[in-house]
N, C-alpha and C positions, 0 to 999 in steps of 0.2 A: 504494500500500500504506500502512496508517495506521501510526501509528510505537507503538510496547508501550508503555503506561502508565509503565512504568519503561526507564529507556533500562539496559542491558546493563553499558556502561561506568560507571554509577554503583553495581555494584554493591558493590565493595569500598568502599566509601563507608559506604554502610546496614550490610555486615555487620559493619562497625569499631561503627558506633553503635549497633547490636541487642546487641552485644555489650558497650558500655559501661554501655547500658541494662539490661539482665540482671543485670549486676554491681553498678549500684545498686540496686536492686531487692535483689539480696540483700544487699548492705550495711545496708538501708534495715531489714529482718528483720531482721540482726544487731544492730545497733545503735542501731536505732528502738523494736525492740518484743523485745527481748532472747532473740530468738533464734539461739540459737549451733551452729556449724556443726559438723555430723561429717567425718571424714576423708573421707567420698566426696561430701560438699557442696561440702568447700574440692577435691578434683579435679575435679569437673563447672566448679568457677571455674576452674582451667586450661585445660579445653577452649575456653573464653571469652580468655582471653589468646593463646592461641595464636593465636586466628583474627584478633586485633585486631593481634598482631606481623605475622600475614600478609597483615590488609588493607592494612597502611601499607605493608608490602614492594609489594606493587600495585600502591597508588598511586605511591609513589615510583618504580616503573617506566616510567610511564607510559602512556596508552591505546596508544601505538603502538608498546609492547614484543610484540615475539612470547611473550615469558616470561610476559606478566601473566595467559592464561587460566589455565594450570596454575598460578601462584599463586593465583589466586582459585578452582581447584578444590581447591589443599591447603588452602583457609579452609572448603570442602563438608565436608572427610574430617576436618576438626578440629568441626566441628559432629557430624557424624556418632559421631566418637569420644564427643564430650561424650553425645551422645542416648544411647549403648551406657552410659558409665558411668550415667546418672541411670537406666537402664531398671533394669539389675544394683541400683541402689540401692531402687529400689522394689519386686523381688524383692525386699532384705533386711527392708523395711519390712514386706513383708505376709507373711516369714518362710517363701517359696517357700522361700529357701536360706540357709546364712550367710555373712557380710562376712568379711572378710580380721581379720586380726589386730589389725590399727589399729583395724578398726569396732569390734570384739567384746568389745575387752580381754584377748583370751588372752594370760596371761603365764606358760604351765605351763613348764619345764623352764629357766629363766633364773637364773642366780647369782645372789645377794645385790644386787652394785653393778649388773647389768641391772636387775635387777628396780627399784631403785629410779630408775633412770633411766627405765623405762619408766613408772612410775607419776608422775614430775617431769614427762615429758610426753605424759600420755595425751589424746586428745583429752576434751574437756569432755563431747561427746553423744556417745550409741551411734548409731550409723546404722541399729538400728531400732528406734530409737523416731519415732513422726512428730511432727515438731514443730509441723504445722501441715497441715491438710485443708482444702479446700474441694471443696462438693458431692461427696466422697469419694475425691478426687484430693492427693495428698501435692501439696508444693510440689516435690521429685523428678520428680513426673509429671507436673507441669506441663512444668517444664523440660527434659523429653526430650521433650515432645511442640513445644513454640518449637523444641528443637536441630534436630529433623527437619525444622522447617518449614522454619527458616534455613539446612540443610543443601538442600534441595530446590531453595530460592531460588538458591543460592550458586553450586548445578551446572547451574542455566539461565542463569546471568549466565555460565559459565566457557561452557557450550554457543555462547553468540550476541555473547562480548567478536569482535570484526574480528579475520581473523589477519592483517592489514595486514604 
């Protein structure tokens, strides 16, 4: 039998660096070309950290933990959360529905000292405005469509890690 392209066991490895990858990448947008993130940019970067605390939880298990598949399938279900938020996000983009109160800036029925706390830190972008298209795809739909991939990935490597 010929051996997979990618061995199994490496894969909390790649989704640790897919996922640091991603993060600069969008640092690279923030900070490179002064695009600033909205509240559901900086959460779709959560779904990114999460899967990177659980690739190293993995690794540090070791290949011949019985624990490690289901770690490296709660790194699928943290991609997957991330793809759900960026999906929801490019709904707000293309104004299917609207974002939560961080995206939008709703600040109707707040006191005085709320009010001014919320506007001390609102986010800088609306989540929907798009800050950046290609061939007609937000950078949101990009990265829901990576999370899915990396999410697909993540639950074939948790599928074929050895239950040694």
């Amino acid at each position: 039998m010929s051996r997979p392209f990618i061995e199994p066991q490496h894969t909390p490895w790649l989704a640790a660096g897919f996922s640091l990858s991603a993060l600069c990448v969008a640092w690279l947008a923030q900070y490179g070309f002064g695009l600033a993130p909205c509240h559901l940019c900086l959460l779709q970067r959560d779904a990114y950290w999460a899967a990177i605390v659980l690739s190293v939880i993995a690794i540090v298990l070791g290949s011949r933990s019985p624990m490690r598949r289901w770690v490296v399938a709660l790194v699928g279900l943290a991609f997957l959360v991330g793809a759900g938020i960026a999906f929801f996000h490019v709904g707000v983009e293309q104004k299917w529905w609207e974002g939560d109160a961080a995206c939008i800036g709703g600040m109707s029925g707040l006191s005085g000292a709320d009010l001014e706390a919320a506007i001390m830190n609102a986010p800088v972008t609306r989540c929907d405005d798009v800050a950046f298209e290609l061939f007609g795809i937000s950078m949101a739909g990009y990265n829901g469509l990576l999370s899915l991939a990396l999410a697909a990935f993540t639950f074939w490597g948790a599928a074929r890690i050895s239950r040694r």
